[in-house]
N, C-alpha and C positions, 0 to 999 in steps of 0.2 A: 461293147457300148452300153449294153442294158446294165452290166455291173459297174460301170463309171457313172453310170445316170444314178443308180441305186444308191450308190454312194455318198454322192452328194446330194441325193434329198438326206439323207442319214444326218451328215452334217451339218445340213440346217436345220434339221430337229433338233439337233443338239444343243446348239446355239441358240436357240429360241426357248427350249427349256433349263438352259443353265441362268439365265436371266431371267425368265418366267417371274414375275413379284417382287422382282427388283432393278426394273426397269421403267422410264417413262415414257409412253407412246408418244409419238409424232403428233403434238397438238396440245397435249394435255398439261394442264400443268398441277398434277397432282402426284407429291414425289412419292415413293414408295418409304414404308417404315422399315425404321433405323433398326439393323442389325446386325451386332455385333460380335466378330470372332476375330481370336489370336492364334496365330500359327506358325511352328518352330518346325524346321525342314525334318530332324532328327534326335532321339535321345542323345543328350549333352546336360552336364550339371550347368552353364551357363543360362541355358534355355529353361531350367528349373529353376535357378533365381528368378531370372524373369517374369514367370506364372507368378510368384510370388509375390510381384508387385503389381501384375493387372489381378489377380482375384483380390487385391488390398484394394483397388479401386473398383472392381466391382462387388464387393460392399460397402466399401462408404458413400457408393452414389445410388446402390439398389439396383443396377444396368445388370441385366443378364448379359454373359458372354459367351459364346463357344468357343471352346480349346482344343486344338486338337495340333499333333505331334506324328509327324509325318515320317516315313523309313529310312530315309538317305540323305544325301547330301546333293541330289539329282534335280536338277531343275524341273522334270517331266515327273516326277512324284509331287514337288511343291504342285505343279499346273492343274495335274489331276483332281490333288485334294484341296486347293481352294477354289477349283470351280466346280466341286461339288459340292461346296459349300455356298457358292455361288447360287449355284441351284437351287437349295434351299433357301432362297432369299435372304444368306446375312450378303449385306453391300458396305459394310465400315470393318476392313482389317487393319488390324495388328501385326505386320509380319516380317519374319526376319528373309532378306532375298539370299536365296539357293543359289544365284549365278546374280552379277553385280549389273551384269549386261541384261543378260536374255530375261529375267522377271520383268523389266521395262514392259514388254511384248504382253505379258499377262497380266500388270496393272493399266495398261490400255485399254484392255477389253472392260474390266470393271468399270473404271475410271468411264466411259464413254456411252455405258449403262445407268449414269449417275450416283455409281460407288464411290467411296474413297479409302486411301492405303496408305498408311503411314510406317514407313518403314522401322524398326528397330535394332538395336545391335551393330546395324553394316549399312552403308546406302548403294541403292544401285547411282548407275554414271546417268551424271546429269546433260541433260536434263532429262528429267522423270515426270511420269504420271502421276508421282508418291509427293505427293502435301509435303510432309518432314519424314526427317532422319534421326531419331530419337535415341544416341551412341555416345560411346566414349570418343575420341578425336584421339586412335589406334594409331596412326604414324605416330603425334605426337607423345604418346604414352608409350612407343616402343624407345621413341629417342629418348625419353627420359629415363627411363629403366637402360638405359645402355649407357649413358652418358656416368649414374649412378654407378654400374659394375664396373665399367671401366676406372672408375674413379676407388673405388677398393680394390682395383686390379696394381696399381697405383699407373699407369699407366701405359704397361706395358706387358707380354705375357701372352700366353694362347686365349683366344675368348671361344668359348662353345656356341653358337647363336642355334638355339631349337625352335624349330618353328612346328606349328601343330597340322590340322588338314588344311591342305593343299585347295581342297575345292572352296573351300572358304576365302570370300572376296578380302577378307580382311587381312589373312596370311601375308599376301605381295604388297600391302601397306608397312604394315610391319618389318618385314625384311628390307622395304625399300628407307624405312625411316634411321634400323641398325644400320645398314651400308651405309648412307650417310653421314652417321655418327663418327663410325668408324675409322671415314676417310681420313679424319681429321689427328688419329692419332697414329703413326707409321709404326712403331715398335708392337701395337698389339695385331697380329696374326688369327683369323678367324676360320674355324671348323664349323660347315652347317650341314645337320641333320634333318629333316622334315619329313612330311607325311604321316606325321603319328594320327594313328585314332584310338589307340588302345592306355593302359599306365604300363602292362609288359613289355609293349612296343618302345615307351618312352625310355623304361627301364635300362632293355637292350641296346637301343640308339646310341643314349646318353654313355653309359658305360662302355660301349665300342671306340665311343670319341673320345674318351679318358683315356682309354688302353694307347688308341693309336697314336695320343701325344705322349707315350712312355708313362703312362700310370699317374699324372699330374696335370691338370692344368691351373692357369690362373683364376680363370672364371668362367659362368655358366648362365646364359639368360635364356627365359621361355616366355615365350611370349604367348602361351597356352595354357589352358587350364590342366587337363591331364595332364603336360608333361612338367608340370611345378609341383603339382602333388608327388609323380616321380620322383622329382629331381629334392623335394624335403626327404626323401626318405634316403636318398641317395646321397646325401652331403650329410645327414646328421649320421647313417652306419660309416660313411668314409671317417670323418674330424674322428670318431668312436674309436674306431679301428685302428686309424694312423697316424692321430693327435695332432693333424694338418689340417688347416682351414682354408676352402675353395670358394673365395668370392660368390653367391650365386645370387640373381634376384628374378623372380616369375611375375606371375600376374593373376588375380581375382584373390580369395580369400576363405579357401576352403579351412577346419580347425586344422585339419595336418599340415597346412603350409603355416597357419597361426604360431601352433605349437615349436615349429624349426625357427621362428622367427624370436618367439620366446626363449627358445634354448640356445640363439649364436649361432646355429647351424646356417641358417640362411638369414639373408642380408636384408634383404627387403621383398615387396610383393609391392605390381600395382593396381590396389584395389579400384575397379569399375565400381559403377552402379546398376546394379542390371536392375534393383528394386523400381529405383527412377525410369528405367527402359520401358519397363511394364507399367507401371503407373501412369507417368506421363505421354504414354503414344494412344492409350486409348483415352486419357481426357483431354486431348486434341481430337478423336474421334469424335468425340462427342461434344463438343463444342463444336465443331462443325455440324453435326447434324442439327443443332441448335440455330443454325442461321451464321455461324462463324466464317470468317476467311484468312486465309492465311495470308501474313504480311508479305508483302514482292521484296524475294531478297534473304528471306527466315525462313530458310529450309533444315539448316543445320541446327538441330539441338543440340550442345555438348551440354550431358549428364553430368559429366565431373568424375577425375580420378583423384585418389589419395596413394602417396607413396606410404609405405607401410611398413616400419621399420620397430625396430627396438622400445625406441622411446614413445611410439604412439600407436602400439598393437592395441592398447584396451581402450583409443579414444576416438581411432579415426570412421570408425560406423556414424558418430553424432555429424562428424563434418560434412560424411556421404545426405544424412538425413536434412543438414541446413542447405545445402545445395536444390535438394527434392524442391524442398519450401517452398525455396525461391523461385525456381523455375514456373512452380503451379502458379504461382501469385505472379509471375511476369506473362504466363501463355494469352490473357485477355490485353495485354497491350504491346511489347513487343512481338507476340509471335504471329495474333491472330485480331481479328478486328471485325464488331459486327457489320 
């Protein structure tokens, strides 16, 4: 009994110092100061675009931010390190949710301390604690990247459908968005691979699923970043090798999926914005802290994708950057409202 008692005074220490300065007492009305961090469950190059466009806004606004980059893809690692971050008094994230569901639970707690969270990349299920969801619209950009391959498949043919980590809420959007695609055409035939976290895992996958449709197929979609990097490297040594070309189209905009894209080798790529993710979730942070509210209804940011193909690999970064624009210049009247 003494160790259950002990235990739960522990936990309400805890709890009392992980909000400690970033909370407002029962009466008061004086809110604590704005502080701001971004937070990515795991090393990933999409999470590295991203940084790249909130440290873009935290120098053009002069806003210190904290950044930090968590182990896994674990929702009890995101918990940990942004209520320790918590602790330290930043109450305005930036962050990508570890589990679609269970983060709800942990931007409650901020949220109810008079924090706020705005999701980027992925949203958790609504309804949420999280202000906005500052993302590409991933069903939609997986149907269109499929609708595309299918359509250089000419419609018919083995399609490879690769999906990347599994723990990522965004995966079962994506797959849920090709399957529907799909349905729609009966002659193409679909192989799917997933759980890649690695480019040797993509490598292996990818090539296992060639083999097993007899050393050919018709096309290849990834709806992930490492396994499109894979799959350029995989489709320009194959066309090399066996002067046959394999429909394929990915997604994001690394220079090696560029370069396949430049050489024929690969079809298209759908380029997100992750610059926009990072920019615009934290100056919706900060508009809020400002006295701002977010409009009833404008939860969803869509960033904007650019399909990526032949004719518009050296132009479509400008269109990703007109989209930014506009969004910034629309957050004080559609999104948000003094």
């Amino acid at each position: 009994m003494k160790k259950v008692l002990a235990c739960a005074i522990a936990i309400a220490l805890v709890a009392g110092v992980v909000f400690a300065g970033g909370s407002k007492e029962a009466g008061s009305t004086k809110a604590a100061p704005a502080k701001f961090a971004w937070y990515f469950p795991a090393p990933h190059p999409y999470g590295d675009a991203v940084r790249k466009g909130a440290e873009a806004f935290a120098k053009d606004y002069g806003v210190e931010v904290k950044f930090q980059v968590g182990p896994d893809w674990n929702m009890d690692s995101e918990n940990t390190g942004m209520l320790a971050l918590a602790a330290d008094g930043y109450n305005y994230f930036s962050a990508y949710p570890a589990d679609a569901s269970a983060a709800n639970g942990l931007y409650d707690q901020i949220v109810k301390r008079g924090g706020k969270v705005v999701n980027f990349g992925a949203s958790t299920f609504e309804p949420t604690p999280a202000s906005f969801a500052v993302m590409t619209d991933v069903k939609q950009a997986a149907k269109d990247a499929a609708e595309f391959v299918i359509g250089k498949m000419g419609k018919k043919g083995t399609l490879v459908n690769v999906l990347e980590v599994l723990e990522d809420p965004n995966t079962k959007l994506r797959k849920d968005g090709i399957d529907e695609v799909v349905k729609n055409y009966p002659d193409v035939k679909v192989i799917e691979v997933a759980g890649i976290k690695s480019e040797q895992e993509a490598v292996d996958k990818i090539t296992g699923a060639v083999a097993q449709a007899g050393g050919y197929v018709e096309g290849i979609i990834c709806t992930g970043f490492v396994p499109t990097v894979a799959l350029s490297k995989i489709l320009t040594d194959y066309e090399t090798k066996y002067k046959k070309h394999i429909a394929g189209v990915g997604i994001d905009d690394d220079p090696v999926i560029l370069n396949a894209i430049r050489g024929g080798y690969l079809d298209a790529t759908i380029a997100q914005n992750p610059y926009g993710h990072g920019y615009l979730s934290l100056l919706a942070l900060k508009l809020m802290s400002e006295g701002y509210k977010p409009v009833a209804g404008a939860y969803q940011i869509n960033a904007g994708t650019a399909i990526v193909t032949k004719a518009n690999v050296d132009s479509y970064a400008a269109d990703l950057t007109k989209v930014t624009n506009q969004i910034k210049a629309d957050l004080t009247t559609k999104y948000l409202t003094k």
